[in-house]
N, C-alpha and C positions, 0 to 999 in steps of 0.2 A: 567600143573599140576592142578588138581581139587581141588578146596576149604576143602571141606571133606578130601581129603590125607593129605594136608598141614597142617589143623587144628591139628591131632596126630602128624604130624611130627616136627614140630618145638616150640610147646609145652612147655615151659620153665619157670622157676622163678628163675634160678639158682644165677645170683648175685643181687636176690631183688631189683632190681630198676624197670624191666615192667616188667612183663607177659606178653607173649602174646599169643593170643588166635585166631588168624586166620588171612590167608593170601588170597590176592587175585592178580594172574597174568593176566594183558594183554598185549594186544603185545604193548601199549603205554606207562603202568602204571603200577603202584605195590602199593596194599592198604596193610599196618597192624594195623590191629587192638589189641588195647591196653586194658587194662582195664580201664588204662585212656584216653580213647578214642582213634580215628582215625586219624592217621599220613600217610600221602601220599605224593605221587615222590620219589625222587629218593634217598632222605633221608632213606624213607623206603623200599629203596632195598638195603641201606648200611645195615644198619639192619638186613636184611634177610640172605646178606651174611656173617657180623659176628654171625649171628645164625650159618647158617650150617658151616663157618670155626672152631666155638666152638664145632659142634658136631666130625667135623672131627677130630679134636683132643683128644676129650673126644675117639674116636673109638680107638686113636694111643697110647691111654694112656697117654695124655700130661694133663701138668695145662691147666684149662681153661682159667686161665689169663696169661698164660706168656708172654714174647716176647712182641710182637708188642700189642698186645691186650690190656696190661695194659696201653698205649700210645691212643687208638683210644677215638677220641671223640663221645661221646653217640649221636645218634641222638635227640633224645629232648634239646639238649642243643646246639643247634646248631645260636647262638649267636655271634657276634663280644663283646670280653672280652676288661679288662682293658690292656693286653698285647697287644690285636692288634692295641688297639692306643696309646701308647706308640711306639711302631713298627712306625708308623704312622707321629708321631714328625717330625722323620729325615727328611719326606720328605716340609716339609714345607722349610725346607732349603735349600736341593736338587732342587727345583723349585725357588728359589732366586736366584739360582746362575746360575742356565741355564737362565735368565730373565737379569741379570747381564751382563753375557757372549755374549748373542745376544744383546744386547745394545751399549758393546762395538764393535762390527764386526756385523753396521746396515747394510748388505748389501745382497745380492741372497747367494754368499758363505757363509755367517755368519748362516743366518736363514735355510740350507739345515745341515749345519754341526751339529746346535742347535737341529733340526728335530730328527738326527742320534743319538745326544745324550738324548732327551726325552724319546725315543722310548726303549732306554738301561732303562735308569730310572724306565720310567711305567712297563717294564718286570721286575725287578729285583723286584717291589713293588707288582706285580699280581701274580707272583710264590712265592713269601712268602707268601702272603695274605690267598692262599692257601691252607699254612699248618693249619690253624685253623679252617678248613671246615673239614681237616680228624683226625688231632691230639688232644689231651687234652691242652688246655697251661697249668694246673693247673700241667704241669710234670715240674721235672725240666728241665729233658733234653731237651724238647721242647722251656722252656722259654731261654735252653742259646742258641739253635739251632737260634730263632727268635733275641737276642739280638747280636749274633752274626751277623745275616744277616744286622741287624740293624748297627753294626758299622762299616762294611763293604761298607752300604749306605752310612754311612757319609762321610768315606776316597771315595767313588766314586762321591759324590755330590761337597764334596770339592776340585777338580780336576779336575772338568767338565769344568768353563773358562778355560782352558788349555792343555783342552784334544786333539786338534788337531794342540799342539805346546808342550811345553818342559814337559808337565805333562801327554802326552798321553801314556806312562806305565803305571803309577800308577792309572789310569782312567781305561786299559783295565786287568790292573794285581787285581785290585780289584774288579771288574764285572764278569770275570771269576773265581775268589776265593769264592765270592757270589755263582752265581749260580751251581760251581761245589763243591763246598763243603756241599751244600743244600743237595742235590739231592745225595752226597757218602753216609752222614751222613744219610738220609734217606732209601738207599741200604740198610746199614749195618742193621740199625733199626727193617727192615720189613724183615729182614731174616727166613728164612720157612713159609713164608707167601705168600699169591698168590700176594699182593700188590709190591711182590717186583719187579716182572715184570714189572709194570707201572713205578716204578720210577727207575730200569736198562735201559729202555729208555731213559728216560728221561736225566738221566746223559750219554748215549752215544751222545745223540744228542748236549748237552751241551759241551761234549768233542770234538763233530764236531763245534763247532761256535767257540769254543775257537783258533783254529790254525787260523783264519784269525783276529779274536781279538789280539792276540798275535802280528802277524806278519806285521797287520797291525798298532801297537806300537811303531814298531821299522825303520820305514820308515816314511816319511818326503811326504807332499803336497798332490797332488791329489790318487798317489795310498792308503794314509791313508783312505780317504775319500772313496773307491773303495772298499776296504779288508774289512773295520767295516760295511758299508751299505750291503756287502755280509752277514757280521754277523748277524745282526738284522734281514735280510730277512731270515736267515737258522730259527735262534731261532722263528720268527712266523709264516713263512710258516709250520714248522713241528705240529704245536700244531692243526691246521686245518685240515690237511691229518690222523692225528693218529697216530703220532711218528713212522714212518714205522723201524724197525729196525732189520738188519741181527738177524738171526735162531729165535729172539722172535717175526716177523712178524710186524703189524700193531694193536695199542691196538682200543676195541672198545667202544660205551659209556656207556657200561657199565662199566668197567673199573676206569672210571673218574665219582663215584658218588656225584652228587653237592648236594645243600642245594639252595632252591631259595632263600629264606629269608636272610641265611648269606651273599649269590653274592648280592644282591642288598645293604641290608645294609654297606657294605664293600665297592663298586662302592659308594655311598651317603658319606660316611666317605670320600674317598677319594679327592671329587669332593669340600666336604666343605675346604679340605687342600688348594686347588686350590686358592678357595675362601678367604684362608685365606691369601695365599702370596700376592693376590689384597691388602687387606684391609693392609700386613703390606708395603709394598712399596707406597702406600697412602698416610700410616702417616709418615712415617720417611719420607718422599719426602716434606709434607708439612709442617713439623716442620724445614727443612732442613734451610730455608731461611726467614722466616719473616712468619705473616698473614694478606698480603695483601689483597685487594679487588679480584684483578684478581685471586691471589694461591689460596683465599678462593672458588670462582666460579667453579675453575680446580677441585681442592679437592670437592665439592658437584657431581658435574659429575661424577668422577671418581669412589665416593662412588654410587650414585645412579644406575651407570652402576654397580656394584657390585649385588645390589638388584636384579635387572631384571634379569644377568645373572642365581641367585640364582630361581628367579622365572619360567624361561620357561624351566629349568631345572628341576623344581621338578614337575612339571603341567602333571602329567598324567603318561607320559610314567617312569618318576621317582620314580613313588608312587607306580605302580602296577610290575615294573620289578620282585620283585619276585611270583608272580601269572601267569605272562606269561609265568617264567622258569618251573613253577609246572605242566601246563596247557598244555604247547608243546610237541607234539608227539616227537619232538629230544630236548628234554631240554640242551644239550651240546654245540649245534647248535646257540641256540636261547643264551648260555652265552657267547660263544666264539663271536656271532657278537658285545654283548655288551663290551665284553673285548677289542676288536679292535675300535669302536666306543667313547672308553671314551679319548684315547689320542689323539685323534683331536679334542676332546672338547678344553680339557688340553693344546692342544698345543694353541690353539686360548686364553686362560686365560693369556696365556706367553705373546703371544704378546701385550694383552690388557695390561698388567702392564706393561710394556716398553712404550707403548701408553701413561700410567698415567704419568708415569713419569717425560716423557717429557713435556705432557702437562701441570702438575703443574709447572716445574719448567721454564717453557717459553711459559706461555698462552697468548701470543701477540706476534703481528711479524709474520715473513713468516714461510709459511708450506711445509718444504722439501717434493719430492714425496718419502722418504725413511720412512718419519712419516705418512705420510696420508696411507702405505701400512698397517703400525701397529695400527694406530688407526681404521681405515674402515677396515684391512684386518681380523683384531685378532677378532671380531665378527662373519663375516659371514664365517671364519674356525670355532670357535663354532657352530655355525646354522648348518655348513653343517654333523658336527659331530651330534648333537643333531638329525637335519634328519636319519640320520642313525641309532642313537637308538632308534628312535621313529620305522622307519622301523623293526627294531629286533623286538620291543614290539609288536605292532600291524597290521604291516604287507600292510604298508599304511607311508604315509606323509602329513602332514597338507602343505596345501598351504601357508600359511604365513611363514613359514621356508624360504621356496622356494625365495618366495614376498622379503623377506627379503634380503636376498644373492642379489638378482636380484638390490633391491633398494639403499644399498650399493655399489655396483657397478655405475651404473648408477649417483651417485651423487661425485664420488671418483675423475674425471677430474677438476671439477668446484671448489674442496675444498682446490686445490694448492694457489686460492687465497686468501683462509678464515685463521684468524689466529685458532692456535693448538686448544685454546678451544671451538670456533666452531664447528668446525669440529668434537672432541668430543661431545660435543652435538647435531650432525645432527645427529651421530651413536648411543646413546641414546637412541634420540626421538623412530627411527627406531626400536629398540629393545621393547620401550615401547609399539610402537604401534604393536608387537607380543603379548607382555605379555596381553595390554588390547585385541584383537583376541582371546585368549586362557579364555580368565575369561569369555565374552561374548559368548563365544562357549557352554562353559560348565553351566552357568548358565541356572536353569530351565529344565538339560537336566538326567537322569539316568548315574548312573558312567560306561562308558564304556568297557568293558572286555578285557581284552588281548584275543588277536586274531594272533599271529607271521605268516608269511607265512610258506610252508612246510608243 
């Protein structure tokens, strides 16, 4: 459609917040222009389509605001609010107790069951997350929709040690409550609206992971572990493919308009929660027993490893993620790999505060190899997550990521003789000498662009 046509046709000032005054399509991108200036991606093709779904209704004789409409969120306001961190709380606890959980069952079975239940976590927190990219929170129904999914978290956070023993109903009866009552509520919400299709998906496909969640609740040992790991693969295999689903097809990304700005700042929120069950299993672990010379030493490490991860974390690929989602011929493409890349950060954080743990509270003495997997292991699963969003972002991986993994490895035989706070401290160094890599790199250098492959 030519600029000139679009300019008469979408024309509007009708509920006084923007005018706009001209559009532009390509086959990558969608510009509008404001009067208050120029808004681009995919933000401003939300835009465009509640243009023309207001016009289509102004055609049908309907409110311009009714329905769903009075619920959407404006694009210019496309921010993480005081409700999404709020939202946000619960999971700081939901991550204590999965950390808790593989602590007590330190073993291959403990940390694959731990993995299965992470993986429930981080979905149940990215599809709420979500709703604040499309919806208003300033509604009510939104905030009880989100406070609802909220304590829904909690009953599934507080059930997770236990999920794969006497609590795994109320683990998988409140994960399925979650994500299908998200996804009804939002049906009903966006009735006569083209959005309703994206989320009749969405809730079919949820209605499909739920019968092996279910069923996998009600049975005992390996087939639990069998039925829920099906689940978790249906619920993220489908978000990748396009929710293919009988007579409504496969949606496409247009479909699923993002906001760069909100996915990154939201992915950064979350990453500090991460961050933050470090810092509280630190102190309650170092106040736990005395402050000694050694728990003090353990406690500095522990904290220090905190910083760094904080640091190669934000260094570049963390800063610019939403300019690469604006910037990407498939911007969907380029979130969906950040969305899979951030729980294997996350899962590596779990392990590192099991790692503190231990090491504050017995930084001398011998080093089980079930401890040297979480102190050396829980890093370079962060590193190799973090490769991975670096990948997404620029389309490329720094070699010291790499170095890194490599060099953890490599010193992981030798450190069965070193006692626990060692050993944290050889995994430190290692990370430090990423972060210093990363500072020398960029020093003196032009800030580099997102570039994602594709």
């Amino acid at each position: 459609m030519a600029l000139a046509q679009v300019d008469e046709l979408i024309r509007t000032g009708g509920d006084g917040r923007l005018e706009l005054i001209g559009l532009s399509i390509t086959p990558h991108r969608r510009t509008v222009w404001s009067r208050a200036g120029a808004s681009t991606s995919t933000s401003a093709a939300a835009w465009y389509d509640c243009v023309r779904g207001r016009q289509k209704r102004q055609k049908r004789g309907e409110p311009v605001t009714s329905g769903v409409g009075r619920l959407l969120r404006e694009p210019e306001e496309q921010r993480a609010t005081f409700l999404d961190l709020f939202f946000d709380l619960v999971f700081v606890f939901a991550l204590f107790r999965l950390s808790h959980g593989l602590l007590n069952h330190l073993n291959w079975t403990g940390a694959f069951q731990a993995l299965v239940l992470l993986l429930a976590v981080w979905w149940v927190w990215t599809q709420t997350a979500g709703i604040g990219d499309r919806f208003d929170p300033r509604r009510p129904a939104i905030q009880l929709l989100v406070i609802g999914c909220m304590f829904g978290s909690m009953v599934l956070a507080a059930a997770a040690p236990g999920a794969f023993g006497e609590h795994g109903l109320v683990f998988a009866g409140a994960y399925v409550a979650v994500q299908v009552g998200r996804s009804l509520f939002l049906v009903i919400v966006t009735r006569g609206d083209e959005r309703q299709r994206t989320e009749m998906r969405v809730l079919f496909w949820y209605g499909v992971s739920a019968v092996p969640w279910i069923a996998g609740a009600v049975v005992q040992g390996w087939p639990r572990e069998v039925l829920w790991s099906l689940a978790v693969a249906v619920d993220y295999v489908v978000l990748r493919i396009g929710w293919p689903t009988p007579r409504l097809g496969r949606a496409g990304a247009a479909e699923f308009p993002l906001s760069g700005e909100f996915l990154a700042e939201r992915h950064r929120q979350f990453f500090i929660i991460a961050l933050g069950e470090l810092i509280l299993v630190t102190g309650l672990t170092f106040t736990g027993d005395g402050f000694g010379a050694d728990r003090s030493a353990a406690a500095v490490v522990a904290f220090a490893t905190t910083v760094l991860l904080w640091r190669i974390y934000i260094h570049r690929a963390g800063q610019v993620l939403a300019e690469a989602v604006t910037a990407a011929p498939d911007p969907l493409r380029v979130a969906v790999s950040a969305i899979y890349a951030h729980p294997v950060m996350v899962a590596g954080i779990v392990a590192i505060s099991i790692g503190d743990e231990l090491v504050i509270e017995h930084p001398l003495g011998h080093t089980p190899p079930a401890w040297v997997a979480v102190i050396l292991g829980g890093p370079a699963l962060f590193l190799a997550g973090r490769a991975t969003f670096e990948y997404a972002v620029f389309g490329r991986v720094s070699r010291n990521r790499v170095a890194g993994v490599l060099a953890l490895a490599a010193i992981s035989p030798a450190t069965v003789f070193l006692p626990p706070v060692l050993v944290a401290t050889a995994s430190a160094l290692v990370l430090a000498g990423i972060a210093l890599s990363d500072a020398a790199r960029a020093r003196g250098r032009p800030p580099e662009p997102p570039s994602p492959p594709g």
